[in-house]
C-alpha positions in Angstrom: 109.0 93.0 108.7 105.7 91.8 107.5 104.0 95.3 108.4 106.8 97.2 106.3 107.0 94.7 103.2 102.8 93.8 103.1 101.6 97.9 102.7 104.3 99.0 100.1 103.8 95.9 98.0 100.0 97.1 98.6 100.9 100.7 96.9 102.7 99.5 94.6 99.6 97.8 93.6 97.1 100.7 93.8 99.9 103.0 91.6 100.1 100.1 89.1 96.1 99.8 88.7 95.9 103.8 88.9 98.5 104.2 86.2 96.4 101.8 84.1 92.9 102.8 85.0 93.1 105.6 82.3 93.9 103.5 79.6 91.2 100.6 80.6 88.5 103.1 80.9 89.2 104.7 77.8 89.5 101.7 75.8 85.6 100.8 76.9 84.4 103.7 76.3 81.6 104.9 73.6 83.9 108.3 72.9 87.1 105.8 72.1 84.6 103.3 69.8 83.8 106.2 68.0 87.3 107.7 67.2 88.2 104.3 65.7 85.9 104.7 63.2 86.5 108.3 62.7 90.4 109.0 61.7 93.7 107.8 63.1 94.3 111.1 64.5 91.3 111.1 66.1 92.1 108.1 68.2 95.3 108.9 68.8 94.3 112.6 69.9 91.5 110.9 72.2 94.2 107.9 73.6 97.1 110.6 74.8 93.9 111.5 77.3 94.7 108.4 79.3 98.3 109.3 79.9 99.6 111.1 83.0 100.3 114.6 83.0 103.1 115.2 85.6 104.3 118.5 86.6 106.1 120.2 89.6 105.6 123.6 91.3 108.2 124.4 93.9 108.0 121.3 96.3 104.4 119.9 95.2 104.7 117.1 92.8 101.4 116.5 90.9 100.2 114.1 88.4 96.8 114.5 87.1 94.6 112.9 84.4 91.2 113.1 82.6 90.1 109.9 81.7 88.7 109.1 84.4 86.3 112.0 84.1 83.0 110.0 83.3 83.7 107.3 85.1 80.9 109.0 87.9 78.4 109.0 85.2 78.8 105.6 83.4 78.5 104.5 87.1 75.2 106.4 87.7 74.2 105.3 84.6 73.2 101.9 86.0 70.5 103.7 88.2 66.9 104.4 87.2 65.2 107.8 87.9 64.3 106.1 91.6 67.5 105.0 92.2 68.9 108.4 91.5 66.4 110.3 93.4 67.6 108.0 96.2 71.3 108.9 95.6 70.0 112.6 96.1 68.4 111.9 99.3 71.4 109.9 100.6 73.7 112.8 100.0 71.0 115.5 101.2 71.4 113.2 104.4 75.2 113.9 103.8 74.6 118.3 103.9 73.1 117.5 107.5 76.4 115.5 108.7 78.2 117.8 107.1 76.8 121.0 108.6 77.3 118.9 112.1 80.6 117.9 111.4 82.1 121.8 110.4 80.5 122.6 114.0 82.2 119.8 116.1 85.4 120.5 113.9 85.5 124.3 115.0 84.7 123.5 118.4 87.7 120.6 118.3 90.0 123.2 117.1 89.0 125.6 119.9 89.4 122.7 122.2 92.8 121.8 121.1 94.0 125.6 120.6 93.2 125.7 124.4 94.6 122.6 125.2 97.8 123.4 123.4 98.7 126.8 124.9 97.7 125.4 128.5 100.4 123.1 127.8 102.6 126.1 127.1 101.5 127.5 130.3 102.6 124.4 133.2 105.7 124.9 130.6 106.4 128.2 131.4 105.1 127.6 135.5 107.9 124.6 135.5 111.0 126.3 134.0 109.9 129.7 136.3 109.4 127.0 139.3 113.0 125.3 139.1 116.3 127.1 138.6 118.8 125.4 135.7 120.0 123.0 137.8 116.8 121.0 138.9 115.4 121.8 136.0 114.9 117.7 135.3 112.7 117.5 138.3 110.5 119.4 136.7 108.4 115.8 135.7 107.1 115.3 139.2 105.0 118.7 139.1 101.3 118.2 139.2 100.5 119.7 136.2 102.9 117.9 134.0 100.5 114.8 133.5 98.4 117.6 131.9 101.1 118.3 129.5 101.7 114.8 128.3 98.4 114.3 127.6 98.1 116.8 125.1 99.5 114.8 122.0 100.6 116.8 118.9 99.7 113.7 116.3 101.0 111.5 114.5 104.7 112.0 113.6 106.0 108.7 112.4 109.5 108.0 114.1 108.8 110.0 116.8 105.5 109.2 118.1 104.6 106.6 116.2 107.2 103.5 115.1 108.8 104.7 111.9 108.0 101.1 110.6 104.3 102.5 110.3 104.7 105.1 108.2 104.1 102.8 104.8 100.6 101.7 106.6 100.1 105.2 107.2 100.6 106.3 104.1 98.6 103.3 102.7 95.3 104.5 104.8 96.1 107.9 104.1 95.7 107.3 100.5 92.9 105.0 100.0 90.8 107.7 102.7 91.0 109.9 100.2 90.1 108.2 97.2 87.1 107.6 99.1 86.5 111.4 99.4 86.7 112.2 96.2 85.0 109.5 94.8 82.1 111.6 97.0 82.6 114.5 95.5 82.7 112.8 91.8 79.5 110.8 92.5 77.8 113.6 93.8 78.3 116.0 91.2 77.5 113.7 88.3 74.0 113.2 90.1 73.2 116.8 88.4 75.8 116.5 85.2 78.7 117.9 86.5 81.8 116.0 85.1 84.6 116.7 86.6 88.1 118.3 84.6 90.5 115.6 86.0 91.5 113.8 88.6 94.6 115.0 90.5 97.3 113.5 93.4 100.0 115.7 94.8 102.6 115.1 96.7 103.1 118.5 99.1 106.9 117.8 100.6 106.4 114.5 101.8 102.1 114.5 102.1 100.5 113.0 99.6 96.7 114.3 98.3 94.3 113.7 96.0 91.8 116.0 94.4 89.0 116.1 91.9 88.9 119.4 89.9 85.7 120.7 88.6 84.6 123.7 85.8 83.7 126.9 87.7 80.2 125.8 86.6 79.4 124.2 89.4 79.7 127.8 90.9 76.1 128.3 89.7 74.3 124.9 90.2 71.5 125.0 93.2 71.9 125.9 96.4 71.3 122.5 97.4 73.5 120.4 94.7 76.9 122.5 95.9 76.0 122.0 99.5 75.9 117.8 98.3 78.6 118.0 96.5 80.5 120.0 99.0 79.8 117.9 101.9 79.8 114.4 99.6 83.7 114.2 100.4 83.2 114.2 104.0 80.1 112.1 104.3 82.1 109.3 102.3 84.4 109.0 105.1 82.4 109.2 107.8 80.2 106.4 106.4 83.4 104.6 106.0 84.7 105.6 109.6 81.1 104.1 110.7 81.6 100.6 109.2 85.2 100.2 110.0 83.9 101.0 113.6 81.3 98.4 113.3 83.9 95.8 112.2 85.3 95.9 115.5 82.3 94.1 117.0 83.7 90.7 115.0 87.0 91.6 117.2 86.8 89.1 119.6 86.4 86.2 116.7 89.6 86.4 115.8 91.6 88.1 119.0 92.2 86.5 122.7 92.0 88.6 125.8 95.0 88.2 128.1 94.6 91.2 129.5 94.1 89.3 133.1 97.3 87.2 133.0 99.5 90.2 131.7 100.7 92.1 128.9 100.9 90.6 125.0 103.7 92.0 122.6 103.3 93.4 119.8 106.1 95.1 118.4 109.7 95.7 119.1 111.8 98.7 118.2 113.8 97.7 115.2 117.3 99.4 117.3 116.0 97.6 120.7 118.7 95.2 122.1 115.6 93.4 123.2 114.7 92.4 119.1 117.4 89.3 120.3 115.1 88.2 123.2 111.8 89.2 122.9 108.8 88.1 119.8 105.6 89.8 118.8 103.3 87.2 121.0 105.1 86.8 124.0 103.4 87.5 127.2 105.1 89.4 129.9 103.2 88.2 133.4 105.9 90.2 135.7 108.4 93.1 135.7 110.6 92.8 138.5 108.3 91.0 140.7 105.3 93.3 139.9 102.9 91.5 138.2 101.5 93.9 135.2 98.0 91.8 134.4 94.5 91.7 136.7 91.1 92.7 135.6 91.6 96.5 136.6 91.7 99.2 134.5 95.2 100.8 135.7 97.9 100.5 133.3 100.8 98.8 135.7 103.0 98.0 132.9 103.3 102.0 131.9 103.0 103.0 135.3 105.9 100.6 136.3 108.4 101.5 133.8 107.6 105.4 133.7 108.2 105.9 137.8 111.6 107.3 138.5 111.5 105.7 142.0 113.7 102.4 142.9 112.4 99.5 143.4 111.9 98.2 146.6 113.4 94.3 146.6 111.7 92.3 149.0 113.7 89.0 150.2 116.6 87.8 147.6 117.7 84.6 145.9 119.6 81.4 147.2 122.9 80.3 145.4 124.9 77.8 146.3 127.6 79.1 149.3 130.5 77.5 147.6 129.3 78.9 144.0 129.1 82.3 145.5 132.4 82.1 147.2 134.2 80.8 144.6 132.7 83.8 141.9 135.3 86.3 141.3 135.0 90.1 143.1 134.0 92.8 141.6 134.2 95.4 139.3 132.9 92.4 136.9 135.3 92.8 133.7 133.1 90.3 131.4 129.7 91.9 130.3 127.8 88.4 130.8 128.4 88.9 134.5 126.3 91.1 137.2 127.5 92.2 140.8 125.6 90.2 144.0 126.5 90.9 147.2 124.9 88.6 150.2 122.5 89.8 151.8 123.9 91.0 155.8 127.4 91.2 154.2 129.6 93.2 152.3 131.6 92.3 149.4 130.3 92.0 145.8 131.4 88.8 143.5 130.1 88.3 139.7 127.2 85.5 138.8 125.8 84.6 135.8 122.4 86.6 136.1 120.2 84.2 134.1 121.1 81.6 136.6 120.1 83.2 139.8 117.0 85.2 138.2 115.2 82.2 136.7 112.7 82.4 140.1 111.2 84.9 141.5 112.8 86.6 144.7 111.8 85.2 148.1 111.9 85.5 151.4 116.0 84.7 152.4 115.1 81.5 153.5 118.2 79.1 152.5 119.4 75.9 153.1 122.5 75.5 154.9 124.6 74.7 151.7 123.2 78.3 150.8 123.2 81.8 150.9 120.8 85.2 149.9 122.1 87.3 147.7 120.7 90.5 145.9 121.8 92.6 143.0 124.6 94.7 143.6 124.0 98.6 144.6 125.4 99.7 141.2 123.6 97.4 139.0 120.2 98.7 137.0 118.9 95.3 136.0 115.1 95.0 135.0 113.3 91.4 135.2 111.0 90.5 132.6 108.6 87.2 133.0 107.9 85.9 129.8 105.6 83.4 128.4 104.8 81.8 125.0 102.6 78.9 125.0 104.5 76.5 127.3 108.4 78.0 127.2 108.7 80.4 130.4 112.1 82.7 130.3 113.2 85.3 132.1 114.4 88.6 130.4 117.0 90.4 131.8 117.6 94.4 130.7 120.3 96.7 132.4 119.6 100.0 132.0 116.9 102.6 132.2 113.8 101.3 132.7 111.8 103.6 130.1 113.8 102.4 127.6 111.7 99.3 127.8 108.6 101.4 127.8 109.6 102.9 124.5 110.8 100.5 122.8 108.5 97.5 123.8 104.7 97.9 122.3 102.5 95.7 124.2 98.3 95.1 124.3 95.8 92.8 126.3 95.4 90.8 123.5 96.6 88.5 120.6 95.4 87.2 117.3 93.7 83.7 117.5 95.2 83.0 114.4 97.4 84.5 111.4 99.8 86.2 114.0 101.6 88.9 112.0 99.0 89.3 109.3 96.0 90.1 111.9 98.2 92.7 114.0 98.9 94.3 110.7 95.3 94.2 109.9 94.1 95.7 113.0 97.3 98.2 112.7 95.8 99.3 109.1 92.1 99.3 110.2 93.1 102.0 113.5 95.1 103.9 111.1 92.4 104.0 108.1 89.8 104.9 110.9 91.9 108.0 111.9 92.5 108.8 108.5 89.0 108.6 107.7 87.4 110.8 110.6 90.4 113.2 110.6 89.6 113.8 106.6 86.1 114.1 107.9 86.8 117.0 110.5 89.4 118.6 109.1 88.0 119.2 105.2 84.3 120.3 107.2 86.9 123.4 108.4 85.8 126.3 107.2 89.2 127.2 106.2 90.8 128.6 102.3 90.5 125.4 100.2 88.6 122.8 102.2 85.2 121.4 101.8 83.7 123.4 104.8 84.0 127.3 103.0 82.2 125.5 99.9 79.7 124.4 102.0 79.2 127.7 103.7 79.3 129.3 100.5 76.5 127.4 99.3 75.2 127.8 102.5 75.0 131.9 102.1 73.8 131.9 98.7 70.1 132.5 97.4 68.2 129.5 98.0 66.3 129.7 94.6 68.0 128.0 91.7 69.8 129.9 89.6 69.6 130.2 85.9 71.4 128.2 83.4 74.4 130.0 81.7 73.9 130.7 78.3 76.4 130.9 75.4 76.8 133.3 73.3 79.2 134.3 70.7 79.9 138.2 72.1 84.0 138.1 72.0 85.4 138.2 75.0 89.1 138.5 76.8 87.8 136.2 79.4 87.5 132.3 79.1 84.0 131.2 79.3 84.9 128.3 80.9 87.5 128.7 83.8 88.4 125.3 85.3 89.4 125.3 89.3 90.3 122.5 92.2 86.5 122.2 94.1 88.2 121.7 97.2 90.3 125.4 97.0 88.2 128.1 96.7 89.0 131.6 95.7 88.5 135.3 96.9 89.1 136.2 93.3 87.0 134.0 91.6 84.7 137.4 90.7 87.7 139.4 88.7 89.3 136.0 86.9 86.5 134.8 85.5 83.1 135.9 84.0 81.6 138.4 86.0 78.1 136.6 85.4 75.0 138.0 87.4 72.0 136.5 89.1 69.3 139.3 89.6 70.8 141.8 89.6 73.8 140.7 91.7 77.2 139.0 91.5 77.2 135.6 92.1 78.6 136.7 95.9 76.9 139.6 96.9 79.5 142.1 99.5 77.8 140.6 103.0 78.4 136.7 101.6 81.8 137.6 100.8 82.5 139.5 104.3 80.7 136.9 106.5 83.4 134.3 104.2 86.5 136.0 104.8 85.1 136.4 108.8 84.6 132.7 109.3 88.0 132.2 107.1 89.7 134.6 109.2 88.7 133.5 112.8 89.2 129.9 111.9 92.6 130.0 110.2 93.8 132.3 113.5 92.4 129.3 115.6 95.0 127.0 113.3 97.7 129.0 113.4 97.3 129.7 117.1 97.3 126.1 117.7 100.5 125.8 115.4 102.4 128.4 117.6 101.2 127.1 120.4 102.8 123.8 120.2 105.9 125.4 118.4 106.2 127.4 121.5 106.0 124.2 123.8 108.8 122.2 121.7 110.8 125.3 122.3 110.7 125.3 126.5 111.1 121.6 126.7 114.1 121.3 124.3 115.2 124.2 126.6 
């Protein structure tokens, strides 16, 4: 409960210090001192700023404000002309990781468009292999492992716990406050202040954006490649030190990876919630033992083989106990079917009874005989131990069930139990968030960081000059505000058509080589898209 309850009191938080924000930074600023001594009007005029402007188009929910807008500078403001040169230099460092990081992320997208459609392929080879019928046994081919191991993300309730999804959404949020605190910073290091700050809510995923005047359009070369590549450096620098908190790890986590597997979660419709706690260790299933030193996975192997399992030996009950249990069919649910071993006839024990050991050689006293499970009977044996109660878990049924619905991990928190599995829950999901922001924004796709970045990349390298004003009339807007993160192929015929040199500001060959990279890159996406569309099609077939 603790990992539902502890991130949504968390947002609720961060949406109650957001919805004030506005209204704190307005009331210290030097603009707000100012309208108090001016007119009433005036400070009412300048106070509506802090409110929240929320508006809907189709199913995108946004709410955006702009008194936040020099928070970047009254931040920078703290730094002398050294300091600032240094903030320069950081994020020039940030253009290099950035131009590395739009690489890597087209290559990953070729790598999973591949991946994805090979998947489709052993698909396709499996249903043509097996008629209707035998379809299901389809999950021994060779290939299938291949298919599995091409994971479509994160979808909570499906592969992920549903429970997760507030932590999700918690990381998901706070990553991207930490972009676009990049791209604020950034830009106010050359006395850009942004328009407003914006979060959307596409469907069900929630955003955040910082959107700029169109003149950043004709800042340097090198300022738009900073502050296009400011968003994704952020994250990667925070990707880097959440990676380095994991070298405190073993400080406050034990390794039982040797003496078997720790639990960490259970699914909440699990019949095994009743008998099983985050912390319990599971030494055996069945009689295999899941821990050791190696690096095979027993427990998953265990539980995913479709073969039986092979019962060596039995268990000794009292003769007159056995003889005097009723036969079977067993009516009462409580009760499992043994039959003795040599012998035919099944009667109905008490399973906890006869399973608290582990199975042995039929070596009985005379007052006793060997019995097993009956031949109908699907019962799994789990071996639990927390601190110094040992139990034995019994589950009848499919043993991937348990697999599913039964998270487990080589270790446990040394102390704080719930909070530090939560912790480390919220740190792997915030690291994802973080370097999956990082790739996927370096994308040179309509919208994203990475087509600003080769923008600026394409352009003239000299500066270009400032825009003056003038008061020729006009139908066009001098100033036309856009999102920084969504760029526009008709950013030349909406707004000023202003010249450098005798140019546009993108000449025909910068605009073609755009709409190239665009084109190939949102055809890798899409082929990706299909290609996984294509694979939940055969195996719901």
């Amino acid at each position: 409960m603790l990992d539902v309850l502890l991130p949504l009191g968390l947002l609720l938080v961060l949406v109650l210090v957001l919805r004030a924000a506005p209204a704190l930074t307005l009331r210290t600023a030097p603009s707000l001192a100012k309208a108090r001594k001016l007119t009433p009007a005036a400070y009412r005029a300048l106070s509506r700023r802090s409110e929240w402007v929320v508006t809907r188009t189709g199913l995108t929910v946004s709410t955006s404000t702009g008194a936040l807008n020099s928070l970047p500078k009254r931040i920078l403001s703290r730094l002398t002309l050294k300091g600032r040169a240094g903030a320069r230099r950081f994020y020039d460092t940030g253009v290099a990781a950035g131009c590395l990081g739009s690489v890597g992320a087209v290559a990953g997208a070729l790598w999973a468009l591949m991946r994805a459609w090979r998947a489709v392929w052993d698909e396709a080879e499996a249903h043509a292999a097996h008629p209707p019928a035998t379809r299901l046994l389809r999950r021994a081919l060779p290939g299938q492992r291949e298919i599995h191991t091409a994971n479509p993300g994160l979808i909570p309730g499906v592969t992920t716990p549903l429970s997760h999804l507030p932590t999700l959404v918690l990381a998901l949020v706070l990553a991207q406050l930490v972009h676009e605190a990049g791209h604020a910073l950034s830009a106010a290091l050359d006395d850009v202040t942004p328009s407003k700050l914006q979060f959307s809510i596409h469907a069900v995923v929630p955003s955040a954006s910082i959107v700029f005047p169109s003149s950043v359009d004709y800042l340097p070369t090198r300022a738009r490649a900073r502050i296009a590549t400011s968003g994704p450096w952020h994250n990667l620098l925070l990707w880097g030190c959440l990676l380095a908190v994991g070298v405190f790890s073993p400080l406050l986590w034990a390794d039982y990876g040797s003496q078997g597997r720790v639990v960490t979660s259970i699914a909440a419709t699990s019949g095994l919630r009743t008998s099983l706690r985050p912390g319990d260790l599971i030494t055996h299933v069945d009689d295999v033992f899941v821990g050791g030193k190696s690096k095979r996975d027993t427990w998953a192997e265990y539980l995913s083989s479709s073969e039986p399992a092979v019962l060596k030996g039995g268990w000794c009950v009292p003769a007159s106990e056995f003889g005097g249990a009723p036969l079977a069919p067993c009516g009462e649910r409580h009760l499992v079917a043994f039959i003795r071993v040599g012998e035919e006839g099944e009667r109905c024990l008490a399973p906890h009874a006869v399973f608290a050991t582990r199975a042995r050689e039929c070596d009985c006293g005379m007052a006793e005989v060997c019995v097993r499970p009956g031949s109908a009977e699907n019962i799994l044996r789990l071996r639990v131990r927390n601190g110094k109660r040992a139990d034995t878990v019994l589950w009848s049924g499919d043993r991937s069930a348990v697999l599913h619905a039964v998270q487990v991990d080589t270790s446990a928190p040394r102390v704080l139990g719930s909070l530090t599995r939560w912790g480390a829950m919220f740190i792997a999901y915030l690291k994802m968030a973080s370097l999956s922001l990082y790739l996927f924004n370096l994308l040179p796709l309509p919208g994203t960081d990475g087509i600003q970045l080769l923008t600026a990349l394409l352009a003239p390298t000299r500066d270009r000059p400032t825009r003056q004003l003038t008061a020729t009339p006009s139908r066009h807007p001098t100033i036309n505000p856009y999102r920084y993160d969504s760029g526009s192929d008709d950013d030349d015929d909406y707004g000023p058509g202003y010249e450098y040199a005798g140019h546009r500001r993108e000449e025909v060959w910068q605009r073609r080589v755009r709409r190239t990279v665009e084109g190939l890159t949102a055809a890798v996406v899409a082929g990706w898209v299909a290609g996984w569309t294509m694979l939940a099609l055969l195996r719901s077939s």
